[in-house]
C-alpha positions in Angstrom: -154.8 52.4 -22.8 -156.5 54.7 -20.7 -158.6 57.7 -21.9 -156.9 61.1 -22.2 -158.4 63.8 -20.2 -159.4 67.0 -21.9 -156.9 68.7 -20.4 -153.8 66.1 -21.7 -155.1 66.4 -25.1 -155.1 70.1 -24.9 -151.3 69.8 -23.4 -150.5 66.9 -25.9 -151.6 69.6 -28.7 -149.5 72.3 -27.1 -146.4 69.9 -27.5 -147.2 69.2 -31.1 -147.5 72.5 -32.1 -144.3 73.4 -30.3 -142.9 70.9 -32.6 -144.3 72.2 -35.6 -143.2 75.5 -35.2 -139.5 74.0 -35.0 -140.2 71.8 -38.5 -141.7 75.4 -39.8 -138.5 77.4 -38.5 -136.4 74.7 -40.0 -138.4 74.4 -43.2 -137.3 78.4 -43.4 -133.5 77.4 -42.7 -132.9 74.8 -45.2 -136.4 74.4 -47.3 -139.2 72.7 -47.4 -140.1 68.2 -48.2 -140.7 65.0 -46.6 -137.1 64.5 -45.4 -137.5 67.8 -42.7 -137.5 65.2 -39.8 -134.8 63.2 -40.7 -132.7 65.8 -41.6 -133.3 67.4 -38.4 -132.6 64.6 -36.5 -129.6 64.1 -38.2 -128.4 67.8 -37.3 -129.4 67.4 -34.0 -126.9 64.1 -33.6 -124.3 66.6 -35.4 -124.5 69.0 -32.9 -124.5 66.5 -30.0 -121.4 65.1 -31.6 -119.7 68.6 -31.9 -120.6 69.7 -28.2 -119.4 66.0 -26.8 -122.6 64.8 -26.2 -123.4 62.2 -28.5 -123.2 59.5 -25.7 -126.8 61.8 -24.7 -128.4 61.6 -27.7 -129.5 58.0 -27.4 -130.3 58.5 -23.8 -132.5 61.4 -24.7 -133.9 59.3 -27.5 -135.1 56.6 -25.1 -136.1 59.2 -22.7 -138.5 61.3 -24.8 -140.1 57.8 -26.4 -141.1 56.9 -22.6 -142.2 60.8 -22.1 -144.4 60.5 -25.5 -145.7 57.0 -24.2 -147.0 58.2 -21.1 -148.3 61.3 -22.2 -150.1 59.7 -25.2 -151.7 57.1 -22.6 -153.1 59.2 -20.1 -150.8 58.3 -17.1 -148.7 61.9 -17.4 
C-alpha cells in the first residue's frame, strides 16, 4: 500500500467530514444510535427504489468501494 501524501490525507479528511455532517443532519432527522448508517443506507436504497433506480444502487455501491480503495491507498 503506498504512502498517502499530506495532501490526500487532508482531502481523505475533507470526505469524512462531509460524511459526518450527513450522519449529524440525519441524527437531527430521525435521532441519534449505532444503527444511523444502516438505517441510512436503507433509506437511501428506498429512495433509489421509488425514483427507479434501484438497478444504480449496487453499481454505485461497487463504485464508491473502488473510489474509497484508491483514495485510501495513495493512487487517487
Amino acid at each position: 500500500m503506498a504512502r498517502l501524501t499530506k495532501k490526500q490525507r487532508v482531502e481523505n479528511e475533507a470526505r469524512a467530514q462531509r460524511a459526518r455532517n450527513v450522519m449529524d443532519a440525519y441524527g437531527l432527522e430521525v435521532g441519534t444510535d449505532e444503527s444511523n448508517l444502516t438505517d441510512l443506507l436503507a433509506d437511501l436504497l428506498h429512495r433509489s427504489h421509488l425514483d427507479c433506480e434501484a438497478e444504480n444502487f449496487e453499481d454505485a455501491l461497487h463504485s464508491a468501494q473502488r473510489h474509497f480503495e484508491a483514495e485510501s491507498e495513495g493512487s487517487n
